[in-house]
C-alpha positions as CSV (number, residue, x, y, z in Angstrom):
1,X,-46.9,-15.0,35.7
2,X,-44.5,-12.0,35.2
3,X,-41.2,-13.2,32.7
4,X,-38.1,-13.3,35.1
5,X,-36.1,-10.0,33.1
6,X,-32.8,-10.6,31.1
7,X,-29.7,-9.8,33.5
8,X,-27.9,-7.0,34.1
9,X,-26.0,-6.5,30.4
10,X,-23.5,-4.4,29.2
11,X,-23.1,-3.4,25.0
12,X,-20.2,-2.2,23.1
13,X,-20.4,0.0,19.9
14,X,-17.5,0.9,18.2
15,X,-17.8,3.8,16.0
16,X,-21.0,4.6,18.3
17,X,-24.7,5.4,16.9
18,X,-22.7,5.6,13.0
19,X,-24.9,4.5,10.0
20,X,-24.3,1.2,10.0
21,X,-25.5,-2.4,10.7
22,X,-24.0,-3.5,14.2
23,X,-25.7,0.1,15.4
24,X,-28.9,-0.5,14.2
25,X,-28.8,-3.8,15.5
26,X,-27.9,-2.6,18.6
27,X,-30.2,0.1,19.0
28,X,-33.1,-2.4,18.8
29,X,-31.7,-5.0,20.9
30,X,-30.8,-2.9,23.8
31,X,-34.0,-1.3,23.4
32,X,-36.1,-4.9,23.1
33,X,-34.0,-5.7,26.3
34,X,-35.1,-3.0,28.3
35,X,-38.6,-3.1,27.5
36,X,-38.2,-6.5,28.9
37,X,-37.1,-5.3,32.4
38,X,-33.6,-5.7,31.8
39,X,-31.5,-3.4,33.1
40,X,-28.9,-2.8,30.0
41,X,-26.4,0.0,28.9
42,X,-25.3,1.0,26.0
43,X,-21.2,1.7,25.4
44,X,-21.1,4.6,22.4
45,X,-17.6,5.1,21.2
46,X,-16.2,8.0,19.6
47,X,-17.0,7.7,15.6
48,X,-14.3,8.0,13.2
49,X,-14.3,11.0,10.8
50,X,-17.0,11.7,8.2
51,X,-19.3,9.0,9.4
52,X,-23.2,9.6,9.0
53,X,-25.1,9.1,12.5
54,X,-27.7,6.8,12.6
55,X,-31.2,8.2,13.0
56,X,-32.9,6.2,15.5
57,X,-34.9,6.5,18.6
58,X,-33.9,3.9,21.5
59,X,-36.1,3.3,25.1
60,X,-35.0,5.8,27.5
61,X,-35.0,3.2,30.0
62,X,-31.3,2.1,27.7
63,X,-28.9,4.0,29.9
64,X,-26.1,5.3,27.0
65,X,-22.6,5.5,28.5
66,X,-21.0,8.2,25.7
67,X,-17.2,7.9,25.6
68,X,-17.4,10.3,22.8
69,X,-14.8,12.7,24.3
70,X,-12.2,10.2,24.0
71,X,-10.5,8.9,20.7
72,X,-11.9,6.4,18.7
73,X,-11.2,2.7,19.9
74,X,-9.7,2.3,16.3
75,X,-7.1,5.1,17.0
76,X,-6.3,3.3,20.8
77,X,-3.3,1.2,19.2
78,X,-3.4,-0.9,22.3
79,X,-3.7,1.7,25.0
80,X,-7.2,0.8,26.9
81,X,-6.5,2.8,29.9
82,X,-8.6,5.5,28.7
83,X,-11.4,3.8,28.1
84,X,-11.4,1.3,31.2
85,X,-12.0,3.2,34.0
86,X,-15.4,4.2,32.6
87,X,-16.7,1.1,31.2
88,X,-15.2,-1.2,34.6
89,X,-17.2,1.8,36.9
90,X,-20.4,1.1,34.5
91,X,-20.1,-2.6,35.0
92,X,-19.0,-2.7,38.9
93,X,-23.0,-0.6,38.7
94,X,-24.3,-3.5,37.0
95,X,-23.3,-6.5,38.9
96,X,-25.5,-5.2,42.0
97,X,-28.2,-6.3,40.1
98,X,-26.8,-9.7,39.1
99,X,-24.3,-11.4,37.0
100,X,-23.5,-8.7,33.9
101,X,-23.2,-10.1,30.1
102,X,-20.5,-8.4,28.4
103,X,-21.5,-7.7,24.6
104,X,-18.4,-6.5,22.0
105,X,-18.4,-5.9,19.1
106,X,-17.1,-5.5,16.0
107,X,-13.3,-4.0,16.9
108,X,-11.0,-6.1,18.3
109,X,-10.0,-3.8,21.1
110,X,-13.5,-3.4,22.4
111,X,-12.9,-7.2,23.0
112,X,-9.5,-6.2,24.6
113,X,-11.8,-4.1,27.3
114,X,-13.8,-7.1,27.4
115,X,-10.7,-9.1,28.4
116,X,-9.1,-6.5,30.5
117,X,-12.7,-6.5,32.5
118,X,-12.5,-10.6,32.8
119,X,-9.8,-10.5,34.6
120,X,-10.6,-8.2,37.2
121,X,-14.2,-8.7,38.0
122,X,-13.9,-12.4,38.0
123,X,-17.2,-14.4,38.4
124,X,-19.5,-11.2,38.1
125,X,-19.4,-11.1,34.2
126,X,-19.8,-13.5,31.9
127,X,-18.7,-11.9,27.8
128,X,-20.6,-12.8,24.7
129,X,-19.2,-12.6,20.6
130,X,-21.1,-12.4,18.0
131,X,-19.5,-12.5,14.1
132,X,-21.8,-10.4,12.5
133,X,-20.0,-10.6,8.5
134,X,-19.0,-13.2,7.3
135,X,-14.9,-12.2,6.9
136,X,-11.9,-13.4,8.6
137,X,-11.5,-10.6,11.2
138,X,-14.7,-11.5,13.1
139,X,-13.7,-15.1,13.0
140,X,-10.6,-14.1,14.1
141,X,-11.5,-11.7,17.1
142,X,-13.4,-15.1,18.5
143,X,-11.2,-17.4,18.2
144,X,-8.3,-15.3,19.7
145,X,-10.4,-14.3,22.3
146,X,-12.1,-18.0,23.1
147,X,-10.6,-18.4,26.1
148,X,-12.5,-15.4,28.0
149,X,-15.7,-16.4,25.7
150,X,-18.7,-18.0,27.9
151,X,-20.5,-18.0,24.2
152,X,-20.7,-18.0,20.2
153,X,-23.2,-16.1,18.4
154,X,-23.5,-16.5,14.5
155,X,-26.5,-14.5,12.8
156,X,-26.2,-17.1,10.0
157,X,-25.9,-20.8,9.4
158,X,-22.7,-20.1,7.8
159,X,-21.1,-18.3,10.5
160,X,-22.5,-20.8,13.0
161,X,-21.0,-23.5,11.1
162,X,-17.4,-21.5,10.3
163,X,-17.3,-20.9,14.7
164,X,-18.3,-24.7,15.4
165,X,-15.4,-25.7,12.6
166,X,-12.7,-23.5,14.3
167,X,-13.7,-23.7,17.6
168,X,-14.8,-27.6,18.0
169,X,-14.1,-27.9,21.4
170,X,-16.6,-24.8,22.0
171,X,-19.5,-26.2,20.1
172,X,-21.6,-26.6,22.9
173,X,-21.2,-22.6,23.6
174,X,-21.9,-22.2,19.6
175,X,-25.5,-21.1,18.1
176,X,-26.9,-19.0,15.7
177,X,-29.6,-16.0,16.3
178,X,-30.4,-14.5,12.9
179,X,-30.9,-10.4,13.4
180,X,-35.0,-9.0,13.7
181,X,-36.6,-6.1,12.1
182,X,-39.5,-4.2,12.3
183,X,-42.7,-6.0,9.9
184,X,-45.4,-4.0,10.0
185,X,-48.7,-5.3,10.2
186,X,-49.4,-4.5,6.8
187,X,-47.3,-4.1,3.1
188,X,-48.6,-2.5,0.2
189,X,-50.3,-4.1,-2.4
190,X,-47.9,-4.6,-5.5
191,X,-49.5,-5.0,-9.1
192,X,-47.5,-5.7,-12.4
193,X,-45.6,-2.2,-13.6
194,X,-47.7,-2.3,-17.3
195,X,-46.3,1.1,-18.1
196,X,-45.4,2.3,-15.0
197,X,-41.2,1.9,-14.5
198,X,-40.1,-0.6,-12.5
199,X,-38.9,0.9,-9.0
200,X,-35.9,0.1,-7.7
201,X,-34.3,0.5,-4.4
202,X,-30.8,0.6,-2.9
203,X,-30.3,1.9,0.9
204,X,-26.8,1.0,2.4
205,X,-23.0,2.3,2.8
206,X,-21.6,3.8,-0.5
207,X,-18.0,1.9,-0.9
208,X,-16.9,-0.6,-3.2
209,X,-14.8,-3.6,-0.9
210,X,-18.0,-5.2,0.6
211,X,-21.4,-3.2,-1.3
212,X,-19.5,-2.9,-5.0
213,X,-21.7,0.0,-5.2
214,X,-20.9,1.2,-8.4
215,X,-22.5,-1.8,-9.9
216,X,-25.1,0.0,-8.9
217,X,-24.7,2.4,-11.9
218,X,-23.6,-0.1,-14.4
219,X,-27.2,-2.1,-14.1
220,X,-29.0,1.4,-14.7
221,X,-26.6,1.5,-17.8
222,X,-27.6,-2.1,-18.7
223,X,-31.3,-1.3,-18.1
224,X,-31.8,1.5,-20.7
225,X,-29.9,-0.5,-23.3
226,X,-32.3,-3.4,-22.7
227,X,-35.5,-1.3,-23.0
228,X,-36.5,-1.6,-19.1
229,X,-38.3,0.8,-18.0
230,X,-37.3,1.4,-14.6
231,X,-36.5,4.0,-11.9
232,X,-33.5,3.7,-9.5
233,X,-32.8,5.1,-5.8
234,X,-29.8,4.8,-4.0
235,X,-29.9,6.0,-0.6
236,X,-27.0,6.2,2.1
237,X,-23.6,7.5,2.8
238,X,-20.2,6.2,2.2
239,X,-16.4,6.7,0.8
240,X,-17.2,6.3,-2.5
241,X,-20.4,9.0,-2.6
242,X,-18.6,11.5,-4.9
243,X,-17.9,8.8,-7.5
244,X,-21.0,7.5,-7.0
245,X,-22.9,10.8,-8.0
246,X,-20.5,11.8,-10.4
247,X,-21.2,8.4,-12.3
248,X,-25.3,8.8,-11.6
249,X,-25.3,12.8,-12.8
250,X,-27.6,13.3,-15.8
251,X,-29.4,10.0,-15.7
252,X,-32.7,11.1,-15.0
253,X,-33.9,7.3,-13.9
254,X,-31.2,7.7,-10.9
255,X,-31.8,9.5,-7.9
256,X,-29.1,9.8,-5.1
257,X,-29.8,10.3,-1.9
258,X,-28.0,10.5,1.2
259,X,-28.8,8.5,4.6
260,X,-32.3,8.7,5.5
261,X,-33.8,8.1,9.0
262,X,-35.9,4.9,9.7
263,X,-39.5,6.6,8.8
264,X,-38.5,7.6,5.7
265,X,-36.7,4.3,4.7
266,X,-39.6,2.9,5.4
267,X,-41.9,5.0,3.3
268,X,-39.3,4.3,0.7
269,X,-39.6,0.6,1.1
270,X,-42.8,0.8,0.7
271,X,-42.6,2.8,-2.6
272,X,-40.4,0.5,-4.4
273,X,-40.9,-2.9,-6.0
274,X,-37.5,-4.6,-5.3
275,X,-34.3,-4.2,-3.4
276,X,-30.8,-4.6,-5.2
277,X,-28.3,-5.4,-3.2
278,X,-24.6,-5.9,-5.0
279,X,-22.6,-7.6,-1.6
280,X,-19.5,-9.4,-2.0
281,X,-20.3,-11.1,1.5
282,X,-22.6,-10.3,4.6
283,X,-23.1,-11.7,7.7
284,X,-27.0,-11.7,7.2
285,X,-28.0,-7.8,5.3
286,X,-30.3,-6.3,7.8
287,X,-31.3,-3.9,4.8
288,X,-32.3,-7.0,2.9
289,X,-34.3,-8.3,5.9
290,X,-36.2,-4.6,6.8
291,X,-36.7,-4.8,2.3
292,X,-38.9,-8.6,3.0
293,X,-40.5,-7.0,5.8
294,X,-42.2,-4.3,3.9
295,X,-42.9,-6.2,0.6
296,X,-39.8,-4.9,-1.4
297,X,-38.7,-8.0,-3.2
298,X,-35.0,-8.4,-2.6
299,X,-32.9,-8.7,-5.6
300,X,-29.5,-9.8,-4.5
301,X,-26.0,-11.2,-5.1
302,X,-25.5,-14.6,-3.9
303,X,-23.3,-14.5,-0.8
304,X,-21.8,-17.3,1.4
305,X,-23.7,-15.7,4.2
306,X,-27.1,-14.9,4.7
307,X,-28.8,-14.4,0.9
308,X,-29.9,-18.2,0.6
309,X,-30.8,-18.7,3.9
310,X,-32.8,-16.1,3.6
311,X,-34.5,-15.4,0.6
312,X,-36.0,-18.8,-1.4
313,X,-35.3,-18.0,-4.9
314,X,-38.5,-17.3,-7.1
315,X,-40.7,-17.5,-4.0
316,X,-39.6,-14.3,-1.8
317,X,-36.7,-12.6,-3.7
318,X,-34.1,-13.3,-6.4
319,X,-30.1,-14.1,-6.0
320,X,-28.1,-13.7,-8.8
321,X,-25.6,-16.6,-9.1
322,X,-22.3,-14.0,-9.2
323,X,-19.4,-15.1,-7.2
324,X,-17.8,-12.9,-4.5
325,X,-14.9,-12.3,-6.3
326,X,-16.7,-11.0,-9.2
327,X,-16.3,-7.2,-10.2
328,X,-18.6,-4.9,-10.0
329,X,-19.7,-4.9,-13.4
330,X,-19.8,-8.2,-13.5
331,X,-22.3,-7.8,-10.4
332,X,-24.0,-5.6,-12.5
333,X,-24.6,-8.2,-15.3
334,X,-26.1,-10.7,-12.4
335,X,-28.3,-8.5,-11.2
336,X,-29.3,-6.7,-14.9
337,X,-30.2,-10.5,-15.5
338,X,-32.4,-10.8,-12.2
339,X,-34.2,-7.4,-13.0
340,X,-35.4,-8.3,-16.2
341,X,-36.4,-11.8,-14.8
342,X,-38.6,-9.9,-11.8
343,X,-40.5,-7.7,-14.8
344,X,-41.9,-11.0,-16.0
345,X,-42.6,-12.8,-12.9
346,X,-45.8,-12.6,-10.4
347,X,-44.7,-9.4,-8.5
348,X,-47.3,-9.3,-5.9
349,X,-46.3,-13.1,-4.8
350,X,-42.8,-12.2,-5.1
351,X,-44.0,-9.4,-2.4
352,X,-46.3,-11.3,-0.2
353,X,-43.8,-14.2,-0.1
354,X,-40.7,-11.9,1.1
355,X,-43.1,-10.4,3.7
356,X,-44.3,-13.7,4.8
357,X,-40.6,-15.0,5.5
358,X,-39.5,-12.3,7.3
359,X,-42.9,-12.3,9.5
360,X,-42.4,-16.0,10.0
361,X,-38.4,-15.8,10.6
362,X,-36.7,-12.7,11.2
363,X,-38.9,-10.2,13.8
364,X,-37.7,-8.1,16.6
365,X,-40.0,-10.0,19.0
366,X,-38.3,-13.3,18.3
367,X,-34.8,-12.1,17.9
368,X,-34.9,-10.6,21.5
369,X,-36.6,-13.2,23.1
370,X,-33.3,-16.0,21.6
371,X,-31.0,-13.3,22.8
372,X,-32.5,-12.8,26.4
373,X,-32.8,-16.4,26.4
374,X,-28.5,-17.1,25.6
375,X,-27.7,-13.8,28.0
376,X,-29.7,-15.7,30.9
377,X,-28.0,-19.1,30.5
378,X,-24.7,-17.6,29.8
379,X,-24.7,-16.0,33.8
380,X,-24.6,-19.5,34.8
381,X,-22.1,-20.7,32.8
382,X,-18.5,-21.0,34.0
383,X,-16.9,-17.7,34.7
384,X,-13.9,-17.6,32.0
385,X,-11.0,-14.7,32.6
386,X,-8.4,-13.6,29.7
387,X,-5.1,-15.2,30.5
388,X,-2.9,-12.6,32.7
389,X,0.0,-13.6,30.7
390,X,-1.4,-11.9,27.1
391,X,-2.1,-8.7,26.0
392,X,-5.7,-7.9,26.8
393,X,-5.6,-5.6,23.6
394,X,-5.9,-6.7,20.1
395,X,-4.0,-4.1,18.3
396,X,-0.4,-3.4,19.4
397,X,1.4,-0.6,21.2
398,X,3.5,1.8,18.8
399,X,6.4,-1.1,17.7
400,X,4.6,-4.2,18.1
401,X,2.9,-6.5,16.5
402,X,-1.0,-6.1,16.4
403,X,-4.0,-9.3,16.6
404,X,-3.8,-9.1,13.0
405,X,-0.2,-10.7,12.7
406,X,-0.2,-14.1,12.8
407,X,2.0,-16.3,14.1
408,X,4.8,-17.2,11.9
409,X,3.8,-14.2,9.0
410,X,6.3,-12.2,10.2
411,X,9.0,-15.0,9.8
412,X,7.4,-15.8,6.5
413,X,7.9,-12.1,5.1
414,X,11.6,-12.1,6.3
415,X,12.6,-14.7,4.2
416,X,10.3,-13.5,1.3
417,X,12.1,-9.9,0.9
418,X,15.2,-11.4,1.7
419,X,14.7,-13.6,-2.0
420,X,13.4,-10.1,-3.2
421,X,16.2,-8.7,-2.3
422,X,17.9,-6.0,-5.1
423,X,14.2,-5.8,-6.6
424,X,11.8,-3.1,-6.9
425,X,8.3,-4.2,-5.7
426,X,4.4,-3.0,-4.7
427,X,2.4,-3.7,-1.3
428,X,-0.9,-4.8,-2.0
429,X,-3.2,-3.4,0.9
430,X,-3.2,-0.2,2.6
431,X,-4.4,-1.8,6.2
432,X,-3.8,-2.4,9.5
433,X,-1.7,-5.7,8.4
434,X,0.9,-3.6,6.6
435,X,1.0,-0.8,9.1
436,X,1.9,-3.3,11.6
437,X,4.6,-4.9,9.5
438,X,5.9,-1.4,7.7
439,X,9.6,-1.4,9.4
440,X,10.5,-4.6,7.8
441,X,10.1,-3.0,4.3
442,X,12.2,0.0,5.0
443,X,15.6,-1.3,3.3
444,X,13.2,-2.6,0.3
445,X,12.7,-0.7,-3.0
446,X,8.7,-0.1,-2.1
447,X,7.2,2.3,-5.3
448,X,3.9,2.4,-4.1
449,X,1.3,0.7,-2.2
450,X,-2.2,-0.9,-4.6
451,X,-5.2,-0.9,-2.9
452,X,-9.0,-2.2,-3.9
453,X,-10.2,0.7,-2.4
454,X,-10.5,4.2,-5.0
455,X,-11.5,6.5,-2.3
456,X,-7.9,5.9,-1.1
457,X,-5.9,6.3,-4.4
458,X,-3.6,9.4,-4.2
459,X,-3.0,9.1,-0.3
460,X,0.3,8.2,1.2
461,X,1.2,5.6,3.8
462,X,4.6,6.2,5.4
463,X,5.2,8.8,2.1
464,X,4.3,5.7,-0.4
465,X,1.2,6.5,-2.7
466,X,-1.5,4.3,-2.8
467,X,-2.9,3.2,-6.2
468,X,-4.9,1.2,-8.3
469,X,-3.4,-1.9,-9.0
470,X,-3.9,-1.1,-12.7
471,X,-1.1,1.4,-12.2
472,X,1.6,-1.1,-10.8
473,X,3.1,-1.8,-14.1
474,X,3.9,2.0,-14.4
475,X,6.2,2.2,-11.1
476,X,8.4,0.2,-12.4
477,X,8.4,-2.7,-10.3
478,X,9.0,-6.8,-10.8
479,X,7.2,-7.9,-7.9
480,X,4.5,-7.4,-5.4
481,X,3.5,-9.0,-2.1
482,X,0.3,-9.7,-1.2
483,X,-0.3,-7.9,2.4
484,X,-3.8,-8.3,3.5
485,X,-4.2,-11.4,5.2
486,X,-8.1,-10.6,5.7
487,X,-8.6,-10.4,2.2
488,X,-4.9,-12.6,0.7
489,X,-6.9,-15.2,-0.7
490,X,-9.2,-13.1,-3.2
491,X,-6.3,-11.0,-3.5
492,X,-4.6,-13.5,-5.0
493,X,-7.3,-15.0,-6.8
494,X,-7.3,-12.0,-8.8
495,X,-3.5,-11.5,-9.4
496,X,-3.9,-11.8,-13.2
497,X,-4.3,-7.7,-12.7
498,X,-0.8,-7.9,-11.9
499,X,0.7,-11.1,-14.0
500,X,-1.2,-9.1,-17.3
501,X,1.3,-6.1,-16.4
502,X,4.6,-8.8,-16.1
503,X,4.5,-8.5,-12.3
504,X,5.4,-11.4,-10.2
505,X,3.1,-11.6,-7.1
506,X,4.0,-13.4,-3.9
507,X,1.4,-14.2,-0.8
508,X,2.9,-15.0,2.6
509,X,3.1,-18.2,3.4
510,X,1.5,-18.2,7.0
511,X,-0.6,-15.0,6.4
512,X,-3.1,-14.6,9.3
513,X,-6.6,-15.0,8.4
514,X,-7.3,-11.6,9.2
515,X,-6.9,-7.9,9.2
516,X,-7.4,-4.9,11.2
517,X,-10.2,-3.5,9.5
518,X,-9.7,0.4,8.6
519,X,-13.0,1.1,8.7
520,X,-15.9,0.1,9.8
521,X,-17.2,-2.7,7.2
522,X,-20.9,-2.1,7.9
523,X,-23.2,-2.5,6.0
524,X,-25.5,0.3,5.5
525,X,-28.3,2.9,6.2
526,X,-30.5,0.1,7.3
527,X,-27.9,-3.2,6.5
């Protein structure tokens, strides 16, 4: 008996076929779908500057709608017109075959389109969100956007659980479908080093926010001090590649690479004994998944999301117990300690048992067939529109206020610079969350805006410089407010960078749980 075919389904990619996560994920899906009979297209935005492509080849019977020509859905500041009359002629195409499942992703205005979409096409679509990372402005996007939501996807336990919490009159629409990769039939066999080094193997997005990639040259640091012999590859693109290679030149057991397509990650995978992975958070690494499937024993930072539910400590991988919050050389240290742990431990178990949990758990075959399963029961779930009285989009038209405002911040930073008033002070965060408030700071004494970000340092937003937060003390400043609601809470964990330099920092009372994100937090070559 032939399957009956997933329905007619429609996927939005922000940033398009960029080197990243969500676009390797969405490659294979789409692709998995169509081999499946479905009929399914494939929504490529414009990608922002300087972003690496992703290498990948997708079914030809994936029909890619290319908006390319038109700006970046980042750069839409609440203006969807340009991107509707496409995507709603693409999905009127669609629904002659059936009801269409709206997928966006990622970008809060490609769940604006979704919105916009809802309201005019009525019972013919039915719209799907996924929180793919494990930060506030994926939680966000679906719980501003729930009403219009037929279902929740979490690729983790932990987001599944966060959506139920928030949402706990949705729970019912609520599961989890952990992301597939490729396992080959087959891994190499991997024997103790004896004098051989030690190969390690880093493939991902260079920038320091989520990957704290310049742990990465820290451990090789702490390597050679400890007597390890080892060899290190970093593969991928990313803000921070300059730094990165500046910090690697001349160490002859570090080799950097840029992003590689998926054959050679995958001979690379299989050339390597272990994965390193230095996260703050994921939603579940994809790199670390495609790392179990050939055999490369992933060595890993403990996140909230993803790391333990994937990888069984000692049996197929290692997490070092380093909090998100931690720096990156503290990441470093974690890791160093894991490294020198995997030299002494069974390396071909360590192998066979990462390749045995991602056979078991985490293939293509079975992530496709819990995705075509949810798209088929979502067609006959109740048709949900976006209420005609809000704003379809989530970021705001030139003067308002953005998705990423919560109620009651703005209130809550009136009263805060009005106390400040007569004082100089510094903006933490450089985002969307700050451009959106920026005229109620123009009668305040700003010196400069920090930022966690160094690829930023030396820029200007609205003719402030952005700087290290190490610098505050210099500006001459009393004060500085906390403006990143996505990321206010470790922000402020980590005000003692300020307090150590006599600064007073202040948080927002009623900061949103979320933020615009700049870029695209991704996660990697193969994440």
């Amino acid at each position: 008996m032939t399957p009956t075919p997933p329905p007619p389904t429609l996927v939005m990619l922000p940033g398009g076929l960029c080197v990243s996560g969500v676009a390797l994920w969405a490659a294979r899906l789409t692709s998995a779908i169509a081999a499946r009979g479905g009929r399914i297209t494939l929504v490529l935005f414009a990608p922002e500057r300087n972003t690496a492509r992703l290498d990948i080849p997708i079914d030809p019977r994936v029909k890619i709608l290319n908006l390319g020509h038109l700006p970046p859905i980042e750069a839409c500041r609440g203006d969807l017109s340009p991107y509707l009359v496409a995507i709603t002629r693409e999905t009127l195409r669609l629904a002659e075959f059936g009801t269409v499942t709206v997928l966006p992703n990622q970008h809060g205005d490609c769940f604006g389109i979704a919105a916009a979409l809802s309201q005019t096409m009525g019972d013919r679509i039915r719209v799907v969100g996924t929180a793919h990372s494990d930060n506030a402005y994926d939680l966000r996007l679906l719980t501003h956007y729930a009403p219009m939501l037929a279902r929740f996807v979490g690729v983790s336990r932990t987001l599944e659980t966060k959506l139920r919490s928030a949402l706990p009159t949705r729970t019912a629409d609520t599961t989890r479908i952990p992301y597939g990769v490729p396992v080959p039939a087959q891994q190499p066999k991997r024997a103790q080093p004896g004098s051989r080094p030690i190969r390690l193997l880093y493939a991902g997005r260079f920038e320091h926010r989520q990957k704290r990639i310049m742990a990465l040259p820290k451990l090789a640091q702490l390597l050679e001090r400890s007597g390890v012999n080892f060899e290190l590859t970093i593969a991928g693109e990313g803000p921070a590649g300059a730094e990165l290679r500046e910090a690697c030149a001349g160490n002859a057991r570090v080799h950097v690479l840029g992003a590689q397509n998926q054959v050679i990650l995958a001979t690379l995978l299989d050339a390597h004994d272990a994965f390193v992975l230095p996260s703050r958070y994921e939603g579940l690494s994809i790199a670390m998944l495609e790392a179990m499937a050939h055999g490369c024993v992933p060595i890993v930072t403990r996140c909230d999301s993803g790391s333990a539910e994937a990888i069984e400590d000692g049996i197929s991988g290692l997490i070092s117990d380093v909090s998100p919050d931690a720096s990156e050389d503290e990441a470093a240290e974690g890791l160093h300690t894991c490294v020198r742990r995997f030299v002494d431990l069974d390396i071909g178990a360590l192998s066979r048992g990462a390749a045995e949990r991602a056979r078991s758990l985490y293939t293509i075959d079975r992530h496709a067939d819990r995705w075509c399963e949810l798209l088929t029961h979502a067609t006959v779930d109740e048709a949900r529109a976006w209420p005609a009285t809000r704003p379809c989009a989530f970021t705001a038209h030139e003067g308002g206020v953005s998705g990423s405002v919560h109620d009651g911040t703005t209130e809550s930073l009136k009263q805060l610079l009005a106390r400040l008033a007569g004082r100089a002070i510094v903006i933490h965060g450089a985002g969307r969350h700050t451009i959106d408030l920026i005229h109620h700071f123009v009668h305040t004494d700003v010196r400069a805006i920090t930022d966690d970000d160094p690829a930023r340092y030396g820029e200007r937003l609205f003719g402030w410089r952005i700087i290290s937060p190490y610098e505050a003390g210099m500006t001459g400043a009393t004060d500085v407010v906390i403006s990143s609601s996505m990321h206010a809470e470790a922000i402020w964990n980590r005000r003692a960078v300020y307090e150590e330099q006599g600064l007073r920092v202040h948080r927002l009372a009623h900061a949103a749980s979320v933020e615009i994100k700049p870029t695209r937090i991704a996660s990697s070559t193969s994440p």
